[in-house]
Residue, then its C-alpha position, 0 to 999 in steps of 0.5 A: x461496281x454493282x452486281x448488276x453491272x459485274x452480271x452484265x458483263x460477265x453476259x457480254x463476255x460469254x456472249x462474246x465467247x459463244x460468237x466468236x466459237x460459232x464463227x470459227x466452228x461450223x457445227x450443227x446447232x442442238x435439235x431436242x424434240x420430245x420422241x419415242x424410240x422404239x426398243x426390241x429388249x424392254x420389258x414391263x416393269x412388276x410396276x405394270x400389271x393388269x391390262x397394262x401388261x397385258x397389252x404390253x407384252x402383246x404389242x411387243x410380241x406382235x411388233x418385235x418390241x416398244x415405243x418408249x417415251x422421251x426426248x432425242x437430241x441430234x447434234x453435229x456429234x451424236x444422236x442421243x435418246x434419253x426415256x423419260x423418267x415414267x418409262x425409265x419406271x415402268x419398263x425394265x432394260x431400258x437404258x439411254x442410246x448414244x449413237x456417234x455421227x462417226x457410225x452413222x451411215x443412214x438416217x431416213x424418215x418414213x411414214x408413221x400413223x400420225x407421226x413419220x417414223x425415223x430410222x438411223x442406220x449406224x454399224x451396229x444395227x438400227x435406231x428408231x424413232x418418231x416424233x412430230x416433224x421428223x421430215x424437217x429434223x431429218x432435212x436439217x440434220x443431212x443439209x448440216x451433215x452435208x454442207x462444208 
Protein backbone atom coordinates (compact mmCIF):
# COMPACT_ATOMS: atom_id res chain seq x y z
CA UNK A 1 0.00 0.00 0.00
CA UNK A 2 1.54 3.64 -1.04
CA UNK A 3 1.35 6.53 1.23
CA UNK A 4 -1.16 8.24 -1.06
CA UNK A 5 -3.38 5.37 -0.66
CA UNK A 6 -3.15 4.90 3.38
CA UNK A 7 -3.70 9.30 3.23
CA UNK A 8 -6.90 8.53 1.03
CA UNK A 9 -8.48 6.49 3.34
CA UNK A 10 -7.52 7.83 6.33
CA UNK A 11 -9.35 11.16 4.63
CA UNK A 12 -12.29 9.04 3.78
CA UNK A 13 -12.56 7.67 7.30
CA UNK A 14 -12.46 10.92 8.79
CA UNK A 15 -14.82 11.95 6.37
CA UNK A 16 -16.75 9.45 7.43
CA UNK A 17 -16.38 10.28 11.17
CA UNK A 18 -17.19 14.02 10.58
CA UNK A 19 -20.84 13.04 8.69
CA UNK A 20 -22.03 10.67 10.60
CA UNK A 21 -21.26 13.36 13.84
CA UNK A 22 -23.26 16.25 11.85
CA UNK A 23 -26.06 14.01 11.40
CA UNK A 24 -26.57 12.81 14.75
CA UNK A 25 -25.45 16.20 16.37
CA UNK A 26 -27.45 19.32 15.18
CA UNK A 27 -25.08 22.06 16.43
CA UNK A 28 -24.33 25.29 14.74
CA UNK A 29 -21.70 25.31 12.47
CA UNK A 30 -18.39 27.57 13.45
CA UNK A 31 -19.02 31.32 12.43
CA UNK A 32 -15.15 33.28 12.69
CA UNK A 33 -15.12 36.75 11.21
CA UNK A 34 -12.41 39.40 11.97
CA UNK A 35 -14.01 42.03 14.76
CA UNK A 36 -13.17 44.37 17.39
CA UNK A 37 -14.61 44.00 20.73
CA UNK A 38 -15.08 46.83 22.83
CA UNK A 39 -13.15 46.92 26.22
CA UNK A 40 -13.88 49.38 29.35
CA UNK A 41 -10.45 48.14 31.43
CA UNK A 42 -7.65 48.50 28.61
CA UNK A 43 -5.04 50.65 28.96
CA UNK A 44 -2.35 51.84 26.28
CA UNK A 45 0.65 49.75 26.71
CA UNK A 46 4.23 52.27 27.35
CA UNK A 47 4.51 50.73 24.02
CA UNK A 48 2.17 53.54 22.88
CA UNK A 49 3.23 56.92 23.14
CA UNK A 50 2.71 60.31 21.24
CA UNK A 51 -0.16 61.19 19.72
CA UNK A 52 -1.16 57.39 20.03
CA UNK A 53 -1.52 57.97 23.45
CA UNK A 54 -2.86 60.70 23.57
CA UNK A 55 -5.68 59.88 21.35
CA UNK A 56 -6.13 56.81 23.16
CA UNK A 57 -6.79 57.78 26.45
CA UNK A 58 -9.02 60.63 25.22
CA UNK A 59 -11.48 58.11 23.46
CA UNK A 60 -11.67 55.73 26.20
CA UNK A 61 -12.31 58.66 28.73
CA UNK A 62 -15.04 59.96 26.25
CA UNK A 63 -16.48 56.57 24.97
CA UNK A 64 -15.97 54.52 28.47
CA UNK A 65 -13.22 52.16 26.97
CA UNK A 66 -11.55 50.77 23.45
CA UNK A 67 -12.46 48.94 20.41
CA UNK A 68 -9.81 46.12 20.25
CA UNK A 69 -8.93 44.16 17.17
CA UNK A 70 -9.23 40.55 16.52
CA UNK A 71 -11.27 37.71 15.55
CA UNK A 72 -14.79 36.19 17.26
CA UNK A 73 -15.80 32.73 16.98
CA UNK A 74 -19.70 31.89 17.59
CA UNK A 75 -20.33 28.20 17.96
CA UNK A 76 -23.50 26.62 19.22
CA UNK A 77 -21.41 26.44 22.63
CA UNK A 78 -19.85 29.77 23.17
CA UNK A 79 -18.95 33.09 21.93
CA UNK A 80 -15.15 33.54 21.79
CA UNK A 81 -13.18 37.03 21.36
CA UNK A 82 -9.50 36.41 21.13
CA UNK A 83 -7.33 40.22 20.28
CA UNK A 84 -4.95 39.85 17.79
CA UNK A 85 -1.43 39.80 18.46
CA UNK A 86 -0.64 43.82 17.64
CA UNK A 87 -3.31 44.83 20.18
CA UNK A 88 -2.58 41.96 22.70
CA UNK A 89 1.15 44.37 22.61
CA UNK A 90 0.05 47.72 22.52
CA UNK A 91 -2.80 47.65 25.01
CA UNK A 92 -2.37 46.32 28.63
CA UNK A 93 -5.44 44.09 30.88
CA UNK A 94 -6.54 42.81 27.65
CA UNK A 95 -7.33 39.38 27.79
CA UNK A 96 -9.41 36.81 25.83
CA UNK A 97 -13.61 36.50 26.42
CA UNK A 98 -15.30 33.51 26.64
CA UNK A 99 -18.95 33.77 27.22
CA UNK A 100 -21.01 30.11 27.58
CA UNK A 101 -24.36 29.87 25.37
CA UNK A 102 -25.74 28.86 28.98
CA UNK A 103 -25.25 32.46 30.04
CA UNK A 104 -26.63 34.11 27.23
CA UNK A 105 -29.71 35.99 27.50
CA UNK A 106 -29.67 38.65 24.60
CA UNK A 107 -27.72 38.76 21.61
CA UNK A 108 -28.88 41.93 19.26
CA UNK A 109 -27.11 44.10 16.66
CA UNK A 110 -27.40 47.53 16.43
CA UNK A 111 -26.38 50.32 14.26
CA UNK A 112 -22.74 51.34 13.93
CA UNK A 113 -20.65 54.08 11.60
CA UNK A 114 -20.09 51.52 8.83
CA UNK A 115 -20.28 48.41 10.76
CA UNK A 116 -23.61 47.44 13.13
CA UNK A 117 -22.54 46.83 16.31
CA UNK A 118 -23.56 43.74 18.43
CA UNK A 119 -24.37 43.28 21.92
CA UNK A 120 -24.35 40.05 23.90
CA UNK A 121 -26.42 40.45 27.00
CA UNK A 122 -25.19 37.44 29.25
CA UNK A 123 -25.63 37.39 33.54
CA UNK A 124 -22.42 39.07 34.17
CA UNK A 125 -22.77 42.08 32.19
CA UNK A 126 -22.39 43.25 28.35
CA UNK A 127 -20.00 42.06 25.37
CA UNK A 128 -19.68 43.85 22.43
CA UNK A 129 -18.51 43.92 19.17
CA UNK A 130 -18.72 44.84 15.38
CA UNK A 131 -17.85 43.44 12.39
CA UNK A 132 -18.98 43.56 8.85
CA UNK A 133 -22.34 41.62 8.39
CA UNK A 134 -23.33 41.46 11.78
CA UNK A 135 -26.83 41.53 10.68
CA UNK A 136 -26.51 38.08 9.19
CA UNK A 137 -24.06 36.46 12.02
CA UNK A 138 -26.78 37.59 14.59
CA UNK A 139 -29.61 36.08 12.19
CA UNK A 140 -27.81 33.05 11.95
CA UNK A 141 -26.77 32.63 15.42
CA UNK A 142 -30.52 33.06 16.84
CA UNK A 143 -32.28 30.95 13.83
CA UNK A 144 -29.31 27.79 14.98
CA UNK A 145 -30.02 28.64 18.70
CA UNK A 146 -33.85 28.56 18.09
CA UNK A 147 -34.29 25.64 15.64
CA UNK A 148 -34.83 21.87 17.47
Amino acid sequence: MTASSRRYRSARRCQWQLNSNVRAIKTLQIIKKVANAFYKYVEPSDQVRGIARFSDNRYKKKHGGLWVGGEVVLNSDSIMFAPNAMNARLHNNLHAVEIAASNIELIRSRFGWFTRIVEVKHKLGMFRFRCYGAKNLVERYLGASNSP
